[in-house]
N, C-alpha and C positions, 0 to 999 in steps of 0.2 A: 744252403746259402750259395754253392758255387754253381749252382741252375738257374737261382733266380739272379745272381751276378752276371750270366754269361745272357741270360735273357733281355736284361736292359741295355748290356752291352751290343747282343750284336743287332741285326737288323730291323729285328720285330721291337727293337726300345722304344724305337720313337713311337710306336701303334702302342704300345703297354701306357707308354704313359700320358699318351691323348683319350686312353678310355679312362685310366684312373682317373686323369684330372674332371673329364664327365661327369664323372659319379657324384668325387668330392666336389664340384662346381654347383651338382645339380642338388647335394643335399642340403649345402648350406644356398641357396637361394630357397627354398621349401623352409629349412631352418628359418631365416630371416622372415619369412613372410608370416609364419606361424607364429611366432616370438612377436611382432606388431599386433597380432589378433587374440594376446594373452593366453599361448595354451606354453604354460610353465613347464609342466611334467613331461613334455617329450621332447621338446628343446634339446636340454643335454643330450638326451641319449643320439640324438638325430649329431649332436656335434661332435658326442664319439669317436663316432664313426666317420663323420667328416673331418676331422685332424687327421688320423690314423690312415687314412688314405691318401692324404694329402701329403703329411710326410715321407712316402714312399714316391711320390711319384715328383715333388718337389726336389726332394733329397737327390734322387737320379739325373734328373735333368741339371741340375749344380754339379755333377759327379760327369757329369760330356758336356759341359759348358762346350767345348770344344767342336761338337757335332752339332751342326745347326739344324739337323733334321730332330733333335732332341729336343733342341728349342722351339722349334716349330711347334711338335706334337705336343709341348707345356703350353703355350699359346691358343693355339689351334682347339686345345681339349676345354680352357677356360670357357674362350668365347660360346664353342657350343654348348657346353655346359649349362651357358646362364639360361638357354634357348630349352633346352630340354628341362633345366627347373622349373621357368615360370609355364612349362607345358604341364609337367607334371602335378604342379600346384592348380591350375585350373579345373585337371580335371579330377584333382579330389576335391575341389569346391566346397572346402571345410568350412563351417560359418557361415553367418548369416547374411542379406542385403535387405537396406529398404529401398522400396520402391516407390515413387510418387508419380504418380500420370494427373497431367491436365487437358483436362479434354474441354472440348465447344460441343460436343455434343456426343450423346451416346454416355453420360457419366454416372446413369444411377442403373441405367441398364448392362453398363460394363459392371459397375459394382455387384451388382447381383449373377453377374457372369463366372466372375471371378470365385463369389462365396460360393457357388456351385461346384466350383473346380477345385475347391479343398484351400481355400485361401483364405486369410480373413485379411478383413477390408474394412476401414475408416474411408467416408463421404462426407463431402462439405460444400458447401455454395461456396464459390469466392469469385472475385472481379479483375478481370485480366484487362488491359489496357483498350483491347476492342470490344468489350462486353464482358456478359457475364460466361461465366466456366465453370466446372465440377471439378471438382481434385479428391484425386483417389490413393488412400496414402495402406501402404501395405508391409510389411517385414515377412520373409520369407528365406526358404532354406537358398543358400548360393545356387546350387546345383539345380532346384526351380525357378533360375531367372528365366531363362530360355523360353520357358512353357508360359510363365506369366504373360511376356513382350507378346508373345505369338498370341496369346488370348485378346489380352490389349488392343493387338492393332487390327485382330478381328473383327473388334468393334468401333474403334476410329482410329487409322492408318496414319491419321494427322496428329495423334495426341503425342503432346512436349511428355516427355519420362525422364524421369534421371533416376540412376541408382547408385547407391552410396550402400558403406560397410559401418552398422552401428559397432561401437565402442563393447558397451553393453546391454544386456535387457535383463527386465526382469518382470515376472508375471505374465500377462496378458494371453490370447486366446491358444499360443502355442503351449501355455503350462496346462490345460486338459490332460486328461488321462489317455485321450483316445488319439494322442498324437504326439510327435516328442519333444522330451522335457526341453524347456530355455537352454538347459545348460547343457543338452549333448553334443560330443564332441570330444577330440581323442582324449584332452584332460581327463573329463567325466568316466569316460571305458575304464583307465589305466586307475582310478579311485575306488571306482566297483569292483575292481580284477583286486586292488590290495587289501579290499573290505573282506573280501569273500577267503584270501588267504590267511588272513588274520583269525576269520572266524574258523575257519578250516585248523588252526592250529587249536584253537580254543577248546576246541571240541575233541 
């Protein structure tokens, strides 16, 4: 106690406590984002450990109210914290997105581009204010947005896209066997991990 006292204390405090505040900034921004996208099971554990970091580096910086380079590094550690969560959140690209492209042209030959590319894909006629138009409606992993777009605008550079984060799903081409299940995702691991434990005692 009187190392890690003398470490807050002297020069390197204010650096100790603009990394912890990082960490805990950057877990509860991942917390919060996960928690909107319904995965229950790893919530707490992520908040754990985000209090528990928090109060140490919290606690200190109230403990040198006095030292404004303490304050600083409580500040300073916040702000980029949020910056390193929502980084570190993208690029676990937990979850799903839909995607919808409307195209003028190129929309059943995109579609058929696409189901090439491991994606499955709803097509439809529909009527846009200067004609008619194709819309290509699709759900896919987060972390396949990237690969989508660039397919997409391989085949019309012009087409309107929006993508949006379903709620939930259920069924359809991603419940195949030969690709993964609706419902994978950390929830789903940490269900399997307590299945296999349970049976593990059983046995």
């Amino acid at each position: 106690m009187d190392y890690v006292e003398s470490l807050f204390a002297g020069p390197y405090g204010p650096l100790v406590i603009f990394g912890l505040r990082i960490v805990d900034v950057s877990l509860s921004t991942v917390r919060i984002l996960l928690a909107v996208r319904g995965h229950k099971l790893v919530v707490p554990f992520i908040g754990f450990f985000e209090v528990l970091i928090w109060v140490f580096a919290a606690g200190n910086a109230i403990r040198y109210l006095e030292s404004g380079w303490h304050v600083l590094g409580y500040a300073a550690g916040f702000s980029t914290g949020s910056v390193v969560g929502l980084s570190i959140e993208q690029r676990l690209a937990i979850g799903y997105a839909t995607i919808r492209v409307i195209s003028r042209r190129g929309g059943v030959a995109l579609a058929d581009a696409l189901r090439a590319a491991g994606f499955g894909v709803t097509e439809f006629a529909a009527q846009g204010r200067d004609g008619p138009v194709e819309v290509v409606y699709s759900v896919c992993m987060r972390r396949d947005i990237p690969r989508f777009i660039a397919e997409t605008e391989r085949w019309d550079s012009q087409a309107f896209i929006t993508v949006e984060e379903p709620r939930d799903i259920r069924w359809g081409w991603m419940q195949s066997s030969s690709r993964i299940p609706v419902g994978f995702g950390v929830n789903t691991m940490l269900r399997k991990l307590a299945g296999r434990v349970r049976r593990g005692k059983e046995t």
